[in-house]
C-alpha positions in Angstrom: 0.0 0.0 0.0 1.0 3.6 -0.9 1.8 6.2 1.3 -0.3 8.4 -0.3 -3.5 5.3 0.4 -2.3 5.4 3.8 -2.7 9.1 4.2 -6.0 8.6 3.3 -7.1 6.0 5.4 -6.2 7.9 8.6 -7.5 11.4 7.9 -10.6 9.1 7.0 -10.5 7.2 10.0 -9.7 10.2 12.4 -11.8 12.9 10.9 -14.6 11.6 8.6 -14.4 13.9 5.9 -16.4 12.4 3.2 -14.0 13.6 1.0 -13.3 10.0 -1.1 -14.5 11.3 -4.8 -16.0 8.6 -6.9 -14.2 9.7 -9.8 -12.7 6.3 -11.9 -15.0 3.4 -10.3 -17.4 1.8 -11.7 -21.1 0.8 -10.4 -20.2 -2.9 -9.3 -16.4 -1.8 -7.8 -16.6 0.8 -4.8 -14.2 3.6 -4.7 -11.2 4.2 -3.0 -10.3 3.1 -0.1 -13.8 1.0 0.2 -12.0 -1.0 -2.8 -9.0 -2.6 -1.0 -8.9 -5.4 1.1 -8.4 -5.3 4.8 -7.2 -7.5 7.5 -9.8 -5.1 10.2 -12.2 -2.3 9.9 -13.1 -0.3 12.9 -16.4 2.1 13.1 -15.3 4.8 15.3 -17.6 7.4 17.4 -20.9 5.9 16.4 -24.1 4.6 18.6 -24.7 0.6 18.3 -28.5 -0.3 18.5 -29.6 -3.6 18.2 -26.8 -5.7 20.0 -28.7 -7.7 22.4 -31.8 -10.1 21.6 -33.7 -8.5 23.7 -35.1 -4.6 22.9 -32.4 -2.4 24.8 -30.8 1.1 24.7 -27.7 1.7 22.5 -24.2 2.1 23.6 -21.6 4.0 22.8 -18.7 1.2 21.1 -16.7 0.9 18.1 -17.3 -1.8 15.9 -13.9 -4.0 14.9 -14.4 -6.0 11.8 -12.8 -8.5 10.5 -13.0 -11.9 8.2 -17.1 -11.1 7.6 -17.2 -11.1 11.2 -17.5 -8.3 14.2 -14.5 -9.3 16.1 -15.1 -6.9 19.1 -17.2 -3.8 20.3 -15.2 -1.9 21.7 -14.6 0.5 24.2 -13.9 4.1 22.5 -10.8 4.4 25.2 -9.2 1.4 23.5 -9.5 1.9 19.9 -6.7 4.2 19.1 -4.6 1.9 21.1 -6.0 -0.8 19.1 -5.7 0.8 15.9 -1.9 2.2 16.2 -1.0 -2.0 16.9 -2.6 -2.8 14.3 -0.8 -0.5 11.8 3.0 -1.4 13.5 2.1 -4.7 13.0 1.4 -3.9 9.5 -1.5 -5.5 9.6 -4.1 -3.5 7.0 -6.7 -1.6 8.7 -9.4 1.0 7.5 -11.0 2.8 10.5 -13.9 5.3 9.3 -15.5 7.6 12.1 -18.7 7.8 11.8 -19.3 10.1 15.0 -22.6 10.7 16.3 -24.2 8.5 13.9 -26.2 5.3 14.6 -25.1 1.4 13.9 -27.7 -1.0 13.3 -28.3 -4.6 12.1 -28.3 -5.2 8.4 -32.0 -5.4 7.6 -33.7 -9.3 6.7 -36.5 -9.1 4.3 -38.9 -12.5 4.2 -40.7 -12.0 1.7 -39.0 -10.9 -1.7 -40.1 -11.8 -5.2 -36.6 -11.5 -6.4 -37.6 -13.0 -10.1 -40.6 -10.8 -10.4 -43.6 -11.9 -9.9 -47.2 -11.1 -10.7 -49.2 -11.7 -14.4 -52.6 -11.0 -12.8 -53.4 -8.5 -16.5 -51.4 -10.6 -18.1 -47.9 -11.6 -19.7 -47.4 -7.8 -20.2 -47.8 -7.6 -16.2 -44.8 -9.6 -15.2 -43.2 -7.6 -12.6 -39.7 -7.4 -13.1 -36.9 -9.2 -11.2 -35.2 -8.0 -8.4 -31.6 -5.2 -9.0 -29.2 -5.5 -6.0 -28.7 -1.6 -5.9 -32.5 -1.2 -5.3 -32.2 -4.3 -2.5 -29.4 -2.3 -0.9 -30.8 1.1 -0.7 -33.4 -0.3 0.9 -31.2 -1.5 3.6 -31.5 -5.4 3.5 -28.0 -8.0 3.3 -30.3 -10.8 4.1 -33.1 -11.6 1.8 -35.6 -15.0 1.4 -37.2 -15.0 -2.0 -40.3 -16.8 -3.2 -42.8 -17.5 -6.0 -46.3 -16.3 -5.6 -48.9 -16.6 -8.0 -47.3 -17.9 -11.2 -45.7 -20.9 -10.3 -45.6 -22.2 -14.1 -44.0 -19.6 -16.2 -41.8 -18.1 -12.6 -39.6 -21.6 -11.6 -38.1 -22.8 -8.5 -34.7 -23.3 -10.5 -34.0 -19.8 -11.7 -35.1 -18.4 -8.6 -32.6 -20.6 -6.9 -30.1 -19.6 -9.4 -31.3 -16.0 -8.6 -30.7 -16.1 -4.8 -26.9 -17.8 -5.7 -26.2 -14.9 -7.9 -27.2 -12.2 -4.9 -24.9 -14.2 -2.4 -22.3 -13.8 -5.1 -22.6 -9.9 -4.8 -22.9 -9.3 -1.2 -26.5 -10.5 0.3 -26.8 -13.4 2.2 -29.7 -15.4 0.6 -32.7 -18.0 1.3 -35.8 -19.0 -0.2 -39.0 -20.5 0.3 -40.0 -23.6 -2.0 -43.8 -23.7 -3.6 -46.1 -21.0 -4.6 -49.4 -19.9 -4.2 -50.7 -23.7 -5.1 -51.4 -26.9 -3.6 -49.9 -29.3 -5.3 -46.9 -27.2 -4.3 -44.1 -27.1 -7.2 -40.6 -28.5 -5.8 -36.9 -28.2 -6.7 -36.5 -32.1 -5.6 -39.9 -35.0 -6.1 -40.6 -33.8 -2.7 -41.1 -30.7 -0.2 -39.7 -32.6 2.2 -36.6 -33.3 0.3 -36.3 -29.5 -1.3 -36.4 -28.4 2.7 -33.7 -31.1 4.0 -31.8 -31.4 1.1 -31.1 -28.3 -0.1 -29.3 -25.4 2.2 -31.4 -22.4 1.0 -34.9 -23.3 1.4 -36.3 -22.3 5.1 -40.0 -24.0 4.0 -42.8 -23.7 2.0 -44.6 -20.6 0.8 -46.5 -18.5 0.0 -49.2 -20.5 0.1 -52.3 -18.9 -0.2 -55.4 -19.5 1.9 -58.9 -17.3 2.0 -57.8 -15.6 -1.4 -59.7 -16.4 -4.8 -56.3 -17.2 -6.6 -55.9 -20.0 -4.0 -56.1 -23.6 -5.0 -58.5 -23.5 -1.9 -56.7 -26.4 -0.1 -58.2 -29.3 2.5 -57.8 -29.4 5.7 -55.6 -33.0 5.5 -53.6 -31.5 2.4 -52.4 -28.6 4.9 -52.3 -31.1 7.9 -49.7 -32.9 5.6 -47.5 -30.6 4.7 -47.2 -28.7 7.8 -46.7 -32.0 8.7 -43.6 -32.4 6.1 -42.7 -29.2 7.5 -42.2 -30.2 11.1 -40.6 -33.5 10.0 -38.1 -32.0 7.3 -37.1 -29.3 9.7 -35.8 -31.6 12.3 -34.3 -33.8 9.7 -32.4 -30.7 8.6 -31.9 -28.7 11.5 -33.8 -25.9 10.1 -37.1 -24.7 12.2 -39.5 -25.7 9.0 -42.2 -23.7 8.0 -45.2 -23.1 5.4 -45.0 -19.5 5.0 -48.8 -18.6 4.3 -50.2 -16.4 2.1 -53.7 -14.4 3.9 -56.5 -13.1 1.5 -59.3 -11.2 2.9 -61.6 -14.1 2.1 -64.2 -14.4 5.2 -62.4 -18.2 5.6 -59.5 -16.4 7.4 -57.5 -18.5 9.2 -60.1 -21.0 10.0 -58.4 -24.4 8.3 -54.9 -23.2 11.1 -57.2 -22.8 13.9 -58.6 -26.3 13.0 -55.5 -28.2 12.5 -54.4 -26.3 15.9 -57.0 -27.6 17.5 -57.0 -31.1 16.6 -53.4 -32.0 16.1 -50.4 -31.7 18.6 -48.2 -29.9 15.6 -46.9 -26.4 17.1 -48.1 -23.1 15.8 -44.4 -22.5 14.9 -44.3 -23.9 11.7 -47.3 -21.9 10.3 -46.1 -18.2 9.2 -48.9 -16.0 8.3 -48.4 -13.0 6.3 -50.1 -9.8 4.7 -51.8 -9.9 8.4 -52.3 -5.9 8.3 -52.9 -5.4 5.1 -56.3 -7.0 4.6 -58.9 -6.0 6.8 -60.1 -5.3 10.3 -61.2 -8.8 10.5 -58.0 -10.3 9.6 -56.0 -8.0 11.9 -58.0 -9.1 15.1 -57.0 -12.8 14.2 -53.7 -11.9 14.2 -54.2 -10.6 17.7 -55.4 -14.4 18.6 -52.7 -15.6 16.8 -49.9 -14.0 18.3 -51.4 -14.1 21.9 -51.3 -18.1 21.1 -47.9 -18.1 20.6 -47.0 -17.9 16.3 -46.0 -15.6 14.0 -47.0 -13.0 11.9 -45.6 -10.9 9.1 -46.7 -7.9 8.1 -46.2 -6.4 4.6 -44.9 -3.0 4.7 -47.1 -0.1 3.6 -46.8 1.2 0.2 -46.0 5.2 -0.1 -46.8 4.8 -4.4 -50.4 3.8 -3.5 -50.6 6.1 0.3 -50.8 2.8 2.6 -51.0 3.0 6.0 -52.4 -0.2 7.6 -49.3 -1.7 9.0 -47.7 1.3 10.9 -51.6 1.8 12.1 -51.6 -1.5 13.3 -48.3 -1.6 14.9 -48.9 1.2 16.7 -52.3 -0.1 17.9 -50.2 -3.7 18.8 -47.8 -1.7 20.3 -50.6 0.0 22.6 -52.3 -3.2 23.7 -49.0 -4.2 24.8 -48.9 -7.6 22.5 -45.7 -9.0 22.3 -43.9 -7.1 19.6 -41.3 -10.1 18.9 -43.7 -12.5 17.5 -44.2 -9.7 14.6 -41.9 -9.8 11.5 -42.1 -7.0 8.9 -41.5 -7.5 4.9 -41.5 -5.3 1.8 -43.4 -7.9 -1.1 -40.8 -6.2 -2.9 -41.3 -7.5 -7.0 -44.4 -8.6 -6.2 -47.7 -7.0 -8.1 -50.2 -5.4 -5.6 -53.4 -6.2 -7.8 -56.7 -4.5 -6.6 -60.1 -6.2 -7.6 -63.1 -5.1 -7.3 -66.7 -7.1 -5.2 -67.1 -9.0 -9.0 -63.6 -9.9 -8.9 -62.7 -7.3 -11.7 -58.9 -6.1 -12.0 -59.4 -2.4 -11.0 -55.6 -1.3 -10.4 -52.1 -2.5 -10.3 -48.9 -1.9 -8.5 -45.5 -3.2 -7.3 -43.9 -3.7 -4.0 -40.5 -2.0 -3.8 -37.7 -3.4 -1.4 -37.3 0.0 0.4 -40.7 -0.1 2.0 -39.4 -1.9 5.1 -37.3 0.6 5.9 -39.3 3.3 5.2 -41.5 1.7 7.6 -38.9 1.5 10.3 -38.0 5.6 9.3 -41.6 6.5 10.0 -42.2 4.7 13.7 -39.4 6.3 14.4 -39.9 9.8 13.1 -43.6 10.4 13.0 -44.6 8.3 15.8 -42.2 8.7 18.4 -40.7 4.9 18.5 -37.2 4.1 19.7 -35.1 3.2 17.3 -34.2 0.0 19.2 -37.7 -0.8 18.9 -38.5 -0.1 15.7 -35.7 -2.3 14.0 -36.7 -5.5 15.4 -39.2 -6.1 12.9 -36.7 -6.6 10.1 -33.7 -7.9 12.0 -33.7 -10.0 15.8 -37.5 -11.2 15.1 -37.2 -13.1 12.1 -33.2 -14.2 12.3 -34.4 -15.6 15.8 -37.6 -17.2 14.3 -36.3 -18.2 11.1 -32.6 -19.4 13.2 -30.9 -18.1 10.4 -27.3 -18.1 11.8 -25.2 -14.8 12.8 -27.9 -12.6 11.3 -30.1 -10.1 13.3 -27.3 -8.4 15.8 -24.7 -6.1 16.4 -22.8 -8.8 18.5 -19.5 -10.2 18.6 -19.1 -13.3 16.4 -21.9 -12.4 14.2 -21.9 -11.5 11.3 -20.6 -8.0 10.0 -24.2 -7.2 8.3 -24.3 -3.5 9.2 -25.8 -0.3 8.5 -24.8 3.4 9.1 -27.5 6.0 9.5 -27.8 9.6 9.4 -29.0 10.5 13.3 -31.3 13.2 11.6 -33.2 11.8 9.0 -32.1 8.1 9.5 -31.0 7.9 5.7 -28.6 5.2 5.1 -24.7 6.4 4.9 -22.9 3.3 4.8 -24.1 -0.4 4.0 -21.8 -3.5 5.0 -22.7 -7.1 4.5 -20.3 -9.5 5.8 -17.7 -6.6 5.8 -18.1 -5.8 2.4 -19.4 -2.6 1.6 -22.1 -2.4 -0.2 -22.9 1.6 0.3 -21.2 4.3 1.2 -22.3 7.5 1.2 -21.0 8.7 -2.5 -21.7 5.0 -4.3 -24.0 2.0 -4.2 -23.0 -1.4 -5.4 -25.1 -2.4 -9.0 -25.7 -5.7 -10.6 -23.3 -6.8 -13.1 -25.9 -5.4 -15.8 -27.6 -2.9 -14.2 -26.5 0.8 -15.7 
């Protein structure tokens, strides 16, 4: 390394000057000095929230990086210490101050339709698939993508293939086997085999219930593959879940209760989503559903089409004291948001964008008063503990270095890491290999 490259990484570290132009680097390569390679990055002079499992204040530590990792927080008295070892023993090390500014957990999205989805007008009305800059402006390094409605032109492999190809760029990456359909559609001849054969897939989904594109499936057809779900998730030491889809159809949640009721399979491996999103009705069995112990994900509210359901229901959870952990939040990002009418008539058309999480998070937080340490849960402790998707959800030691940087005013997003790789800083954002 250069002097000159050295010179830079300390007045960078010690003042944090955004002075780094972005002159001479491309979209997919970040610009110097976020373009080398280093043994250990340290965050100096910011406040770390979310670095306990449980919902707790932030404190004032510098984050040490190193291999993907967080190696240490640290104490702010030790990390000039640390940093001037580190450099005599010529070990590389970039430390950026980002003073007064907050640190959180890298954001998990559960629901992403990161081939596209939709069709619901048509061929013409495929959404689109899924651009890692968009992903990463909206704050997430851990994504789980799905099918939904079209499970015959939209396949298993290529979103498979799809999910490989965002690992390869930065993200970590799961998905959900099936679609909207029973018979589900499988990678393997099995669900069973797709969940304990094959690292990515977390369970089954979205499968639709109480929604006219549903297959409208038996009680024994859902009895067996929740049952598949239970089974395959011990086999593979994942928790095993059908990840279901929730029309506002007056059937609810009925078939769950049933199978509830009847069977000693726990409500853990039934994930219910669009919970806020589709009535009052729907929302007060999400109350039951949560005070009996499962999960519920709700789908982040839409600015393009002035949604406001899910922070209206939050807030109103929040109020009634339900437990806030058993709550996931996800964007439906790719995914079409078709309207129809009492007939069934198409009568507008929309998609979910991958920033809507965070938006979400922004406006608890800013409009509505919520702690920041609060607010975040929803997209990062809740569903890496639920899902027990490993060294994702903290800003611990020994977990993963999945990090984001926010602007204390405005909570806009300065600096995005993902297993120490930058992703974002605050003059570039990392593109697809053919995105422009």
């Amino acid at each position: 390394m250069n002097i000159l490259c050295l010179v830079a990484i300390i007045l960078l570290g010690y003042f944090g000057q955004d002075f780094i132009s972005n002159v001479g680097s491309s979209s997919t390569q970040a610009p110097f000095p976020f373009n080398e390679s280093y043994a250990i990055i340290v965050l100096t002079g910011g406040l770390v929230f979310g670095h306990s499992e449980y919902v707790t204040k932030p404190i004032r530590k510098d984050v040490v990086i190193s291999n993907g990792k967080i190696l240490s927080l640290m104490d702010p008295s030790r990390t000039l210490a640390f940093i001037k070892s580190m450099q005599t023993s010529q070990l590389s090390i970039l430390p950026i101050s980002v003073q007064e500014q907050y640190i959180i957990p890298g954001l998990i999205d559960v629901h992403v339709h990161a081939i596209g989805g939709g069709g619901e007008q048509g061929p013409y009305s495929r959404t689109p698939e899924s651009r890692l800059s968009e992903l990463i402006q909206g704050g997430l390094t851990t994504v789980v993508g799905l099918l939904g409605t079209d499970g015959v032109s939209r396949s298993l492999s290529a979103l498979l293939q799809k999910m490989k190809g965002l690992e390869r760029e930065g993200l970590s990456t799961w998905m959900w086997t099936g679609s909207y359909r029973i018979p589900i559609v499988t990678l393997t001849s099995s669900f069973e085999q797709d969940l304990i054969l094959i690292d990515k897939v977390l369970g089954a989904g979205e499968l639709a219930l109480s929604d006219h594109r549903s297959s409208w499936p038996s009680k024994s057809e859902l009895l067996q593959l929740i049952s598949d779900a239970r089974v395959g998730g011990m086999l593979s030491g994942k928790l095993g879940v059908i990840h279901f889809h929730l029309g506002s159809g007056a059937s609810k949640i009925d078939l769950l209760w049933q199978i509830l009721n009847e069977t000693t399979i726990p409500i853990q491996h039934m994930y219910l989503t669009h919970m806020s999103s589709r009535g009052d009705a729907l929302i007060e069995e999400a109350k039951k559903w949560i005070r009996a112990g499962g999960m519920c994900d709700f789908t982040a509210d839409s600015d393009v089409l002035n949604e406001t359901e899910t922070v209206e229901t939050l807030n109103k959870f929040r109020t009634e004291k339900l437990p806030l952990k058993q709550i996931t939040l996800s964007s439906d990002a790719y995914g079409s948001f078709p309207e129809f009418d009492s007939t069934g008539r198409l009568v507008s058309y929309g998609m979910g964008l991958p920033d809507s999480g965070f938006k979400t998070i922004q406006k608890l937080v800013l409009k509505y008063s919520w702690q920041l340490e609060e607010a975040i849960q929803f997209q990062t402790i809740n569903p890496a503990i639920y899902l027990k998707l490993p060294g994702k959800g903290l800003v611990a030691k020994d977990y993963d270095a999945d990090i984001l940087v926010l602007n204390k005013t405005d909570l806009s997003i300065r600096y995005a890491l993902s297993k120490g790789q930058f992703l974002k800083t605050p003059t570039w954002v990392k593109h697809g290999m053919f995105e422009k």
